[in-house]
C-alpha positions, 0 to 999 in steps of 0.5 A, spaced: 500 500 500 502 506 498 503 512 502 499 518 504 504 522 502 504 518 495 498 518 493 494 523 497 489 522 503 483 521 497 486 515 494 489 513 502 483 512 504 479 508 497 484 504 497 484 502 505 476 501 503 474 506 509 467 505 511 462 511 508 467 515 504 462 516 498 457 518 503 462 524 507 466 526 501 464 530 494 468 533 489 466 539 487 468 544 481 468 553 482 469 558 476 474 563 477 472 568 481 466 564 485 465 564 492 466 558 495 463 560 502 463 568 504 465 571 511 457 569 514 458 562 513 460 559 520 460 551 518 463 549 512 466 542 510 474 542 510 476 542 503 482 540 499 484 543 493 485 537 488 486 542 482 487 550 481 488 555 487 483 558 492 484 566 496 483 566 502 481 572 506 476 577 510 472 584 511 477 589 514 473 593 520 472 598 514 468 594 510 474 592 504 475 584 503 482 583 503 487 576 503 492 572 507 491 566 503 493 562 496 491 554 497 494 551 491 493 543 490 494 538 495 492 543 501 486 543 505 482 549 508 475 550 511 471 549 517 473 555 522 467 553 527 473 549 529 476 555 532 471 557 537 472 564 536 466 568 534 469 573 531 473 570 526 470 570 519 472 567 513 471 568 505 474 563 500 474 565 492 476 561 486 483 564 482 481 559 477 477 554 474 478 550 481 477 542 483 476 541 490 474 535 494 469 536 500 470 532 507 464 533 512 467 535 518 465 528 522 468 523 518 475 529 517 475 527 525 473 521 525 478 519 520 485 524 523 483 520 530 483 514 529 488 511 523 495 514 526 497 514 519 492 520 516 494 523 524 501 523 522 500 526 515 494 531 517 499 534 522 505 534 517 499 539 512 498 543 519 505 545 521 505 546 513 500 551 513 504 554 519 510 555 516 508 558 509 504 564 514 510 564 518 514 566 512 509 571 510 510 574 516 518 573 517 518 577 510 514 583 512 518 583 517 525 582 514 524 586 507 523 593 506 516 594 502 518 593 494 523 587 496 516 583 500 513 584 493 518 583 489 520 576 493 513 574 493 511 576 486 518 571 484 516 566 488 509 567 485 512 566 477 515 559 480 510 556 483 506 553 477 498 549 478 494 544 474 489 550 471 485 548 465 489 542 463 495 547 462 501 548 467 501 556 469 504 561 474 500 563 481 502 570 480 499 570 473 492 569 477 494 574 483 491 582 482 496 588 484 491 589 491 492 581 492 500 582 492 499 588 496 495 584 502 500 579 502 506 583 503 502 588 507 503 593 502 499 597 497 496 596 490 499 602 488 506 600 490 505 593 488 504 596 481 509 600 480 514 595 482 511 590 478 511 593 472 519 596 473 520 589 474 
């Protein structure tokens, strides 16, 4: 049997035969630009991206959306009742033609509970998550304004998806005002050093 790591958690778990599987998860297609959930919606599935890429984000207290995440294929997101923080919300839009599976919250825990393997995988993907969010943040910190956008957009350009049975950059997916959330800096900015570049 192969590993997790190997041939992702889906077929893991098809090929252990998990009892329920075909009830608890769906596969599900978004549009480029389509909102998968919006800020107001508490209690969602937890999502893995199987092909293209999702945004994250939220509404500042001003009323403007902005975001603080890109999730590309083979990341999970989603459910964030989990978090028990009342304050917490949450958008989801599609950056391109996207392919998701969708875990009903119970059997997600059921199946991370109680095979140490998938355990083992799932944190491994947490500690991931983290650490992509830590070097956001450690590059905000470390770079004068137009650096962080400049690392940003090159990691962005080598960062390559599955998007309409082509291969093609995340950075070409991304707006000016994207890369300025992400770097905590402003779309003027970004554009300005971006079209220098």
């Amino acid at each position: 049997m192969l590993s997790i790591a190997e041939t992702g958690l889906y077929n893991y778990l098809v090929q252990k035969n998990v009892p329920g599987l075909k009830d608890n998860v769906t596969t599900l297609s978004l549009k480029r630009g389509a909102q998968l959930y919006g800020t107001s919606q508490r209690f969602t599935d937890i999502y893995e991206i199987v092909t293209g890429a999702v945004k994250l984000g939220s509404i500042s207290d001003k009323g403007k959306e902005f975001i603080y995440e890109l999730v590309t294929p083979g990341e999970f997101f989603g459910n964030l009742a989990v978090l028990k923080q009342d304050d917490f919300c949450e958008f989801c839009k599609a950056l391109v033609i996207t392919q998701l599976r969708s875990y009903k919250l119970p059997f997600f825990k059921h199946v991370t509970t109680h095979d140490p393997e998938v355990a083992g995988w799932c944190f491994a993907k947490i500690v991931s998550r983290w650490n992509k969010t830590e070097s956001i943040l450690a590059n905000i910190r470390s770079y004068e304004p137009r650096e962080r956008i400049q690392v940003l957009n090159t990691e962005l350009q080598n960062t390559k998806i599955a998007a309409a049975n082509r291969l093609i950059s995340l950075g070409s997916l991304v707006t000016y005002q994207d890369i300025a959330d992400l770097t905590a800096t402003t779309r003027q900015l970004a554009a300005d050093t971006l079209n220098v570049l």
